[in-house]
C-alpha positions as CSV (number, residue, x, y, z in Angstrom):
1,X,-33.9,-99.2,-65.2
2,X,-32.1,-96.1,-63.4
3,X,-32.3,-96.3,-60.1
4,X,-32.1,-92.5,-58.0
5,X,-30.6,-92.7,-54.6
6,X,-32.7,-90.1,-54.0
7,X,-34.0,-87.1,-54.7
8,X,-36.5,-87.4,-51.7
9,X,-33.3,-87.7,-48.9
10,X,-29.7,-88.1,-48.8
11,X,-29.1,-91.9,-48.7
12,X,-25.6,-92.1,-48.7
13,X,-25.2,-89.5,-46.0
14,X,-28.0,-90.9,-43.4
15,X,-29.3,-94.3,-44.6
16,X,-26.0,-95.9,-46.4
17,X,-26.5,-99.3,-44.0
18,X,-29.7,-99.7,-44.7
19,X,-29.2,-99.0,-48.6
20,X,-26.3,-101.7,-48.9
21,X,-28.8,-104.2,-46.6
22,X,-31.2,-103.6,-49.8
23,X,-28.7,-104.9,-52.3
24,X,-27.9,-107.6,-50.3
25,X,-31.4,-108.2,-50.4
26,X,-32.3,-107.9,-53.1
27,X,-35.2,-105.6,-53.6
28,X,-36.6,-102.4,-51.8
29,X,-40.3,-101.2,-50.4
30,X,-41.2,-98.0,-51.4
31,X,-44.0,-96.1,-50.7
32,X,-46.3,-94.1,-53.2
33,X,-45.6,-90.4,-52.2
34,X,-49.0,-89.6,-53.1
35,X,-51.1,-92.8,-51.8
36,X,-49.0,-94.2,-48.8
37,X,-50.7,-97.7,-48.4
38,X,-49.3,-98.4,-52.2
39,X,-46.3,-99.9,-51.9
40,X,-44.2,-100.8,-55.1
41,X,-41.6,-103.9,-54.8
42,X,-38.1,-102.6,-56.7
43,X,-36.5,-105.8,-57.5
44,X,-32.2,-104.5,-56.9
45,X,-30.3,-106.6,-59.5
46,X,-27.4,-105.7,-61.6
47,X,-29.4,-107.4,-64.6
48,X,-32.3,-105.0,-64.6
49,X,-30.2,-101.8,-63.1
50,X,-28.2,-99.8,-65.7
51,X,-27.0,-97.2,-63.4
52,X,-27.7,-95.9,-59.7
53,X,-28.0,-91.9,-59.5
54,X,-26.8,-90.8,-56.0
55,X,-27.8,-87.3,-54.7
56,X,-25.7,-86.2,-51.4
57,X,-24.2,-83.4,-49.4
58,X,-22.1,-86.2,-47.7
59,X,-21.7,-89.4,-49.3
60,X,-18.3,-90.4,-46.4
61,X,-20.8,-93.1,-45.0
62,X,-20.5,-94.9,-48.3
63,X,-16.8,-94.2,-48.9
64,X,-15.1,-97.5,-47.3
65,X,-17.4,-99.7,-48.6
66,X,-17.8,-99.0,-52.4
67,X,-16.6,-101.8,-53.7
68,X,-20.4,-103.5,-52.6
69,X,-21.4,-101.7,-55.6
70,X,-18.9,-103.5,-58.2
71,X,-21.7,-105.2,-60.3
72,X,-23.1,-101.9,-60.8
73,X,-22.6,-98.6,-62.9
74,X,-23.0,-95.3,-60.8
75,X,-22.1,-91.3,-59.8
76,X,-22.9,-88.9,-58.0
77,X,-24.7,-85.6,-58.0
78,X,-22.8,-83.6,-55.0
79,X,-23.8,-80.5,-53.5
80,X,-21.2,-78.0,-52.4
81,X,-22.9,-74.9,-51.4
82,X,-21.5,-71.8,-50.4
83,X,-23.8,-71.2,-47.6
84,X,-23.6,-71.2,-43.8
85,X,-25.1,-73.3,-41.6
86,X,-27.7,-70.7,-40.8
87,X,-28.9,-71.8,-44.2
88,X,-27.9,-75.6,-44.2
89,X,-28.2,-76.2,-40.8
90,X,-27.0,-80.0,-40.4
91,X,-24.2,-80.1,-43.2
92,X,-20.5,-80.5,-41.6
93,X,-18.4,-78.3,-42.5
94,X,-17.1,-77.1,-46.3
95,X,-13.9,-78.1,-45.5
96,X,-14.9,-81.8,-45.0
97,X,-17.3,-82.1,-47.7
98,X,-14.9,-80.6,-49.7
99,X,-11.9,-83.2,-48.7
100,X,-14.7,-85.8,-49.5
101,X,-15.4,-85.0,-52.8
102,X,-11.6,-85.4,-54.1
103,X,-11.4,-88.7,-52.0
104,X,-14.5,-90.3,-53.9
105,X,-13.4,-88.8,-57.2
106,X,-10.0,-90.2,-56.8
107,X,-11.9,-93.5,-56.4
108,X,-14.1,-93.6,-59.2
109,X,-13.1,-90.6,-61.4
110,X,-14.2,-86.7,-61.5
111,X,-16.6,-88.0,-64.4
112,X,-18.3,-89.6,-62.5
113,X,-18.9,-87.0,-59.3
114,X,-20.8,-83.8,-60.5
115,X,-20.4,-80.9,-58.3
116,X,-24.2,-79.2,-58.0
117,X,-24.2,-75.8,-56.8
118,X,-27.4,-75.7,-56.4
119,X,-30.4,-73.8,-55.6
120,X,-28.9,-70.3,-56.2
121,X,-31.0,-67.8,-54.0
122,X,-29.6,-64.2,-52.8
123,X,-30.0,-62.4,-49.4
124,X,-28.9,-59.3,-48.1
125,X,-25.7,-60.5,-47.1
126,X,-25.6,-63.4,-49.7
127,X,-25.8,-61.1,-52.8
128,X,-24.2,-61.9,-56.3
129,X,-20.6,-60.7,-55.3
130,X,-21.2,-63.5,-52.5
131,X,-21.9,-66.2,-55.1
132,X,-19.2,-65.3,-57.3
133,X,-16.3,-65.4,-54.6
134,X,-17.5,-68.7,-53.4
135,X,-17.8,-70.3,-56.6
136,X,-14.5,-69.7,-57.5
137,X,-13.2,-70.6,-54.2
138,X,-15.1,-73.9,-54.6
139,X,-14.1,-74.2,-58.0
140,X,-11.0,-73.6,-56.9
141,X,-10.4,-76.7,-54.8
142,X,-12.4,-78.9,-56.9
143,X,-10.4,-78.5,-60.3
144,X,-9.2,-82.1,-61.4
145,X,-12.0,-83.7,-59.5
146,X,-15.2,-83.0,-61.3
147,X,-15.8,-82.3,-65.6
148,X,-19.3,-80.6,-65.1
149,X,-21.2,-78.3,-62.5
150,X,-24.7,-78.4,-62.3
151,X,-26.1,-75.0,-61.3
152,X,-30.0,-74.0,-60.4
153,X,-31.7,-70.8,-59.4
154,X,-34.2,-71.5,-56.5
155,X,-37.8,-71.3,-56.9
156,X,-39.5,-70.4,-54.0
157,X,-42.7,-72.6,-53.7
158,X,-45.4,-72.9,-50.8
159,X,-42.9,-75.4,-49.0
160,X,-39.8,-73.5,-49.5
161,X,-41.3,-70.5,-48.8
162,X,-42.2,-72.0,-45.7
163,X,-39.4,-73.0,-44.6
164,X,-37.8,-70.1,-45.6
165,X,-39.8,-67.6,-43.8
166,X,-37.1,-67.0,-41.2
167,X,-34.6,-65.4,-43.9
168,X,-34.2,-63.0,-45.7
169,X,-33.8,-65.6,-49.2
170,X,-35.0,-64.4,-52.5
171,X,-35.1,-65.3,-55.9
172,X,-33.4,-63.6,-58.8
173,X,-35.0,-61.8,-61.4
174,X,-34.4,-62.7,-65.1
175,X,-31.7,-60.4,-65.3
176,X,-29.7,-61.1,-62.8
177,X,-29.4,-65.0,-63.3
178,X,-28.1,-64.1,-67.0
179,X,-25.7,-61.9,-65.3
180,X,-24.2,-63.9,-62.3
181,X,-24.7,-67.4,-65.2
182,X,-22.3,-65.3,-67.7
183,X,-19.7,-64.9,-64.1
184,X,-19.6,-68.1,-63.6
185,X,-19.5,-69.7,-66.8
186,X,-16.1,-67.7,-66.8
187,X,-14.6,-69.2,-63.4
188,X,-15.8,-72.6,-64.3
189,X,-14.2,-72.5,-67.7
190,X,-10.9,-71.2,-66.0
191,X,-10.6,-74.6,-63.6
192,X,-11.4,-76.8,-66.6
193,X,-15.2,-77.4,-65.7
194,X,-18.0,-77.2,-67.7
195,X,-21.5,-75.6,-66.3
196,X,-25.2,-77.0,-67.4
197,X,-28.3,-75.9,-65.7
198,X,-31.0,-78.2,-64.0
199,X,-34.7,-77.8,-64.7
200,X,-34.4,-74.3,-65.6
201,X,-36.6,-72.3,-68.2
202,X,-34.1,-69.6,-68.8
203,X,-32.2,-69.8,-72.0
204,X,-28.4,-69.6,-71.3
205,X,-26.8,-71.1,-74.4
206,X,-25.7,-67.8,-75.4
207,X,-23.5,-67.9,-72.8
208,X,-22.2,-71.3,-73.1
209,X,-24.2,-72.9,-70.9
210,X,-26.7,-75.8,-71.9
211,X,-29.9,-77.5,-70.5
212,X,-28.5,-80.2,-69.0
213,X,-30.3,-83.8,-67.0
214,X,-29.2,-85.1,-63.6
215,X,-30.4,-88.1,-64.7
216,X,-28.8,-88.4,-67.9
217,X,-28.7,-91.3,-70.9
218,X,-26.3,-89.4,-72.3
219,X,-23.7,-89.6,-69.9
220,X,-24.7,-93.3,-69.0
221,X,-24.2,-94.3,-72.2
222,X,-20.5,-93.1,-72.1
223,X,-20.0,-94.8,-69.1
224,X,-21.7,-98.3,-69.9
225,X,-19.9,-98.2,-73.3
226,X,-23.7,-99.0,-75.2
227,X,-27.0,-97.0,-75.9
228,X,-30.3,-97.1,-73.9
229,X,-33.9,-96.6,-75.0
230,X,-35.0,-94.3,-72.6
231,X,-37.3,-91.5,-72.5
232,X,-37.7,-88.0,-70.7
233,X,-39.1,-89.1,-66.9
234,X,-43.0,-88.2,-67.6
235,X,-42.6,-87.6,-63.3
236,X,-40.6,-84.6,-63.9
237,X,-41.8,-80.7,-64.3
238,X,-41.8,-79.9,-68.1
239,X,-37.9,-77.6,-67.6
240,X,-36.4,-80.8,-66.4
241,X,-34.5,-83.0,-68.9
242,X,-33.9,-86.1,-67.0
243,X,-34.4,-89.3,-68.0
244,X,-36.8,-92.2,-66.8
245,X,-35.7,-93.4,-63.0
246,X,-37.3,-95.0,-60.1
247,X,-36.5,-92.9,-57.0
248,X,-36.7,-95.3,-53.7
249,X,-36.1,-92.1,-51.3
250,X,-39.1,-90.9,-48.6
251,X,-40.3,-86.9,-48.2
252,X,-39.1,-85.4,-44.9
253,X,-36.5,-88.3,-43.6
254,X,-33.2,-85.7,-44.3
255,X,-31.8,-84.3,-41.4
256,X,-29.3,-81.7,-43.0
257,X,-32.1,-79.3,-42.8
258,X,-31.8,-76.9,-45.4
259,X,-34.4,-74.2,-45.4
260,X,-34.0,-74.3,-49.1
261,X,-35.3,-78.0,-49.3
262,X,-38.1,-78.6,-51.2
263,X,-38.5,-82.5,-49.7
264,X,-38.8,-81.8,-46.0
265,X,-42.1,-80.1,-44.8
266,X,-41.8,-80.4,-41.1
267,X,-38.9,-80.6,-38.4
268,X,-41.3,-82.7,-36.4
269,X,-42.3,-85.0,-39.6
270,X,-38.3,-85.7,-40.2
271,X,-37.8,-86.4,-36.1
272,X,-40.5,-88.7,-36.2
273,X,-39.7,-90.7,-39.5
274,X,-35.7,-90.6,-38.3
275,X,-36.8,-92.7,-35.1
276,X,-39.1,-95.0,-37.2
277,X,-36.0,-95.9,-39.3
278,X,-35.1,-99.5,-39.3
279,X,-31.9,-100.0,-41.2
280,X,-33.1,-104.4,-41.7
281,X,-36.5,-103.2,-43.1
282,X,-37.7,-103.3,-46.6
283,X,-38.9,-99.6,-46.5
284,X,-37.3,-96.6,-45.5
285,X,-39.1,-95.7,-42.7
286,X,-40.8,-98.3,-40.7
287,X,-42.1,-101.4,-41.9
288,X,-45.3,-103.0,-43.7
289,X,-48.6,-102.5,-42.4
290,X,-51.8,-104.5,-42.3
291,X,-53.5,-102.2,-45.0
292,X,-50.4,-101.9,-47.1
293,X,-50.7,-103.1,-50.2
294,X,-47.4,-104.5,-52.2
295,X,-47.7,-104.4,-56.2
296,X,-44.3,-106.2,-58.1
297,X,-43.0,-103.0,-60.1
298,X,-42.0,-104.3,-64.0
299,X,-38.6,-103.4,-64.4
300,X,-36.4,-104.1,-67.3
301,X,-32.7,-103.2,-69.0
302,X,-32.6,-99.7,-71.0
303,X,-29.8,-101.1,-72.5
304,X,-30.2,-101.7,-76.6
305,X,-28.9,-104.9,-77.4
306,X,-27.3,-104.8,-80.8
307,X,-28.5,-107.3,-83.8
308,X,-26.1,-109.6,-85.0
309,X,-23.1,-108.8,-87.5
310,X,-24.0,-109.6,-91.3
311,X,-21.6,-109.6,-94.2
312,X,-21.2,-106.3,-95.2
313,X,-22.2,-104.3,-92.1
314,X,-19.6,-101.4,-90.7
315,X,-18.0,-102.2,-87.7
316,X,-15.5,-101.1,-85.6
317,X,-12.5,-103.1,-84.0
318,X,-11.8,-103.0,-80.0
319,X,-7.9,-103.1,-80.6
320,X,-7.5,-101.4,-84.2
321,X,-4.0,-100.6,-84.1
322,X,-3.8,-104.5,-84.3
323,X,-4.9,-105.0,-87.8
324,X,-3.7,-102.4,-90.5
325,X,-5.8,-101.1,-92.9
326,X,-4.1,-101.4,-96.9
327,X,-6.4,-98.5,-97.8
328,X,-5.0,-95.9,-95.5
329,X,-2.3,-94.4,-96.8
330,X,-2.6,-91.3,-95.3
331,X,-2.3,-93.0,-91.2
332,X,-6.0,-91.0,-90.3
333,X,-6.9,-94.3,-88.5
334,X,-10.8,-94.1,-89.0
335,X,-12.1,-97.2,-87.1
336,X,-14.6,-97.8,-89.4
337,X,-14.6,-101.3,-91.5
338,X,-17.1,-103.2,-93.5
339,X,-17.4,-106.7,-93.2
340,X,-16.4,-109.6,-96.0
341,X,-17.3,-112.9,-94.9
342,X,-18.2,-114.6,-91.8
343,X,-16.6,-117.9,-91.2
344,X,-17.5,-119.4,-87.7
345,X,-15.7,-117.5,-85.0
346,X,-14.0,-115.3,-87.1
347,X,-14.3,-112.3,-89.6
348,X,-12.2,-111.1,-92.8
349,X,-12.5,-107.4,-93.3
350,X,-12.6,-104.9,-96.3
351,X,-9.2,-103.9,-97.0
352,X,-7.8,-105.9,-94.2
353,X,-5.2,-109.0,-94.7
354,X,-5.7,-110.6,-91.7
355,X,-8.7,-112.7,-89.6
356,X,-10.6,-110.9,-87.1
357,X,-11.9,-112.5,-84.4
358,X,-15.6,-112.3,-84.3
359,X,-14.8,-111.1,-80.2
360,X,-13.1,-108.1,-81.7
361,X,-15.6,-106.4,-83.3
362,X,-17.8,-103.7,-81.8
363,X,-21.0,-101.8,-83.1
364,X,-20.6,-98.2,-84.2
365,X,-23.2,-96.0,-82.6
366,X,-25.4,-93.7,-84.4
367,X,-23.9,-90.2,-82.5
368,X,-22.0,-88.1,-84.9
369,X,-18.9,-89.1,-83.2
370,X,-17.2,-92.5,-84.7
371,X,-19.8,-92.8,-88.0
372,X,-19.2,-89.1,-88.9
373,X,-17.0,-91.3,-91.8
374,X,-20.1,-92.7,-93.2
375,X,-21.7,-91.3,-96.1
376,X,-25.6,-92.2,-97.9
377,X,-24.8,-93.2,-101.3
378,X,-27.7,-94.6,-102.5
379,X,-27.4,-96.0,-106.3
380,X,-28.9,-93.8,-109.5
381,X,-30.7,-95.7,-111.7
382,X,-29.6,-95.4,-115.4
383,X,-31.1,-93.7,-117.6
384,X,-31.4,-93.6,-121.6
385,X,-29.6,-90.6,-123.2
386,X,-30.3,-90.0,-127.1
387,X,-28.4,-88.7,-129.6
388,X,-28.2,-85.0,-128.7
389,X,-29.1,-84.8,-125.2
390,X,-27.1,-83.4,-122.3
391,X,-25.3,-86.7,-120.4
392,X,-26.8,-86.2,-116.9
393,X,-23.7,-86.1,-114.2
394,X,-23.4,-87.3,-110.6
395,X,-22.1,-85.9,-108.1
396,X,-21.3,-88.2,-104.8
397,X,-22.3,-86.5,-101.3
398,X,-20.0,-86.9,-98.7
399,X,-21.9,-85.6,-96.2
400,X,-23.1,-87.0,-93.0
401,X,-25.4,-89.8,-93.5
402,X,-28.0,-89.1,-90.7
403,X,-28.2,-85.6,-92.7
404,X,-28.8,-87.0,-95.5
405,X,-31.7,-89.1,-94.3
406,X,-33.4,-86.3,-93.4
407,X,-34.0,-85.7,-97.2
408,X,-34.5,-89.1,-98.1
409,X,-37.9,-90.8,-97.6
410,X,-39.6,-94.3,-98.1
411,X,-42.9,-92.1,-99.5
412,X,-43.9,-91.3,-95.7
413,X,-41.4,-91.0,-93.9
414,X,-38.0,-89.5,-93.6
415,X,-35.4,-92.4,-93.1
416,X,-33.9,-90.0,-89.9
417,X,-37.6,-90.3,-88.5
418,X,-37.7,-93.9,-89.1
419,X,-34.5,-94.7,-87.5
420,X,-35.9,-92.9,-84.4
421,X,-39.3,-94.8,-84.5
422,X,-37.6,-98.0,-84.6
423,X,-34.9,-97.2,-82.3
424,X,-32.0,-98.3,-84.4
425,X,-29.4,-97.1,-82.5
426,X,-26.3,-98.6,-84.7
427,X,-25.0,-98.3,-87.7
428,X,-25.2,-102.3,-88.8
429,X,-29.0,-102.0,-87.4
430,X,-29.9,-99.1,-90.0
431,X,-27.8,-101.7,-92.7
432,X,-30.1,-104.5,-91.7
433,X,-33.4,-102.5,-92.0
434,X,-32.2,-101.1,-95.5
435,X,-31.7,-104.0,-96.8
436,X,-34.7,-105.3,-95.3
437,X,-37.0,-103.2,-96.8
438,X,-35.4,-101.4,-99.7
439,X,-33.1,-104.1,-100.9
440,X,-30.1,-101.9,-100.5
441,X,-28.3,-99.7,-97.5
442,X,-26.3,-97.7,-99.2
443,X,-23.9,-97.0,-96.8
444,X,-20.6,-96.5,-97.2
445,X,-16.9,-95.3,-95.9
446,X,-15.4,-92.4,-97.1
447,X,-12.4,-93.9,-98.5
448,X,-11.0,-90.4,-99.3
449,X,-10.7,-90.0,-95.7
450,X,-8.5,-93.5,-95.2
């Protein structure tokens, strides 16, 4: 599972000892937003968590004591605004936040810490000349601490409207988000940052930037080095691309106060749930009651845990520069291989003199990225030519294999849409079910390229 750390409150900035006293623990209580007497029990460890998601405006509290999450995978989605604290009324000073953000990316890496600048809303004063000299002075600072900026255009609902009935906040036309977008695509590509959007309708691929997910497999996947099966979080409004989580945040527990907030209703409702805060209790705020009613929440891995090698699957190595290829004259060092024979503990590969160890080997994952080498070449049944007839000719396609299975069928369906269906997420997986059930996978590297 995906654990978000949350999108209901800042954790890291107001309830960090009470969020490491869960792991310690174990598990978490949280409460059903919609039915409060239904309480779900999050079981907290590494086995069944893939990755923690942390939202914050000021993860410091967590800072010095990171290293409590070294059995886990994580980042961060971090907020730098440009607004004042008329508009964010409890979140210190740019300055700090600012200095944070480099200190926790130098920790973990600017992959892993995604600056949001996020929601977007103009005011009198705050117009779009506003948001364009405070990006760039934020994008300024932040270059070399963060690949990817996560921007959103506010949306002003019965709650935010609400609570931002004292200003003079807006949203922006149609227009005007294509035109301050196409600004700052600009700055961000100038400090080496790349832009996507988050739960936004608006198209703005034409101008480089793409629909991107918070909570994203993609990204994880990079990180944890393997693929998950995961699908679009059902929980989510239909412009938002993340990906299946369990959030363990509470509505109206953050006290940065941002009349832009969408989880805080009432000042009086956050005072209230503050005080009831009990850093050694299962649940955020509080603890049980006699009418709460616990349920175990099923949790597994997303993680895809590859099949077995067989003789003749593609593979790549961990260490290729170890074991040279005789077939590649050229020096393009594809790591690709196919295997030969499997003896115990160790491997001998196509075109390679020495033994592998069965340790070095390493799926190759159906993305475009490593397999683009591998080509469909299913074989052509001959055929009888008689005297006088034309000699029908062959011509071998290169191309990418997952193309080419989107041409090639079993009679139903398109071997592309059966990969999907059955979630064969490597190479040596779509080998095995070829073989399985057409005697042949067809699959090979292009040796033209070696």
């Amino acid at each position: 599972m995906i654990l978000s750390v949350s999108r209901r409150t800042d954790i890291p900035a107001f309830y960090s000892d009470w969020f490491f006293n869960r792991l310690k623990e174990g598990f978490v209580y949280v409460r059903n937003p919609m039915n409060i007497h239904q309480v779900s029990k999050i079981m907290l460890s590494p086995e069944v968590i893939d990755c923690i998601v942390f939202w914050s405006k000021n993860p410091k509290p967590m800072l010095s004591r990171l290293n409590e999450l070294k059995d886990y995978m994580y980042y961060f989605q971090y907020t730098v605004n440009p607004y004042n604290n008329g508009m964010e009324v409890g979140v210190p000073k740019k300055e700090n936040i600012i200095n944070t953000f480099k200190e926790l990316s130098d920790m973990i890496g600017p992959k892993r810490v995604i600056w949001r600048y996020d929601p977007i809303l103009l005011t009198d004063k705050m117009d779009m000349d506003y948001h364009i000299c405070y990006f760039e002075e934020i994008a300024k600072r932040l270059k070399g601490y963060t690949d990817t900026c996560v921007i959103s255009f506010v949306d002003l609902y019965k709650k935010t409207r609400n609570n931002l009935k004292d200003t003079e906040a807006r949203e922006l036309t149609a227009k005007e988000m294509m035109m301050l977008s196409a600004r700052l695509f600009l700055i961000a590509q100038q400090y080496g940052i790349t832009i996507q959007t988050c739960a936004e309708e608006i198209a703005l691929e034409s101008l480089g930037i793409k629909h991107g997910k918070c909570i994203d497999n993609v990204l994880i996947e990079d990180l944890l080095g393997v693929k998950l099966v995961v699908s679009k979080d059902p929980n989510q409004r239909k412009e938002c691309g993340c990906v299946q989580s369990i959030d363990i945040g509470e509505y109206n527990t953050c006290s940065h106060g941002c009349k832009y907030c969408y989880a805080n209703f009432k000042e009086s409702m956050v005072f209230q749930n503050r005080t009831a805060h009990d850093p050694n209790s299962p649940l955020l705020v509080g603890n049980l009651k006699p009418d709460d009613k616990v349920t175990d929440r099923k949790l597994f891995s997303f993680i895809k845990v590859p099949e077995g090698f067989k003789i003749g699957d593609i593979v790549k190595l961990k260490h290729p520069s170890e074991y040279k290829r005789s077939s590649d004259f050229y020096g393009y060092g594809i790591n690709l291989y196919k295997i030969r024979e499997i003896k115990g503990d160790v491997v001998r590969l196509l075109n390679v003199n020495k033994d592998v160890p069965l340790s070095e080997l390493e799926p190759v994952a159906v993305d475009g990225i490593e397999d683009r080498w591998i080509y469909f070449d299913p074989m052509i049944a001959a055929s009888i030519v008689f005297p006088g007839d034309e000699v029908p000719s062959y011509h071998t396609d290169y191309s990418y294999y997952m193309d080419a299975f989107e041409h090639c069928s079993d009679g139903k369906k398109s071997y592309k849409a059966i990969v999907e269906k059955e979630h064969l997420m490597y190479v040596h997986e779509i080998q095995h079910y070829l073989r399985k059930h057409h005697q042949s996978d067809d699959l090979k590297i292009n040796e033209s390229r070696l």
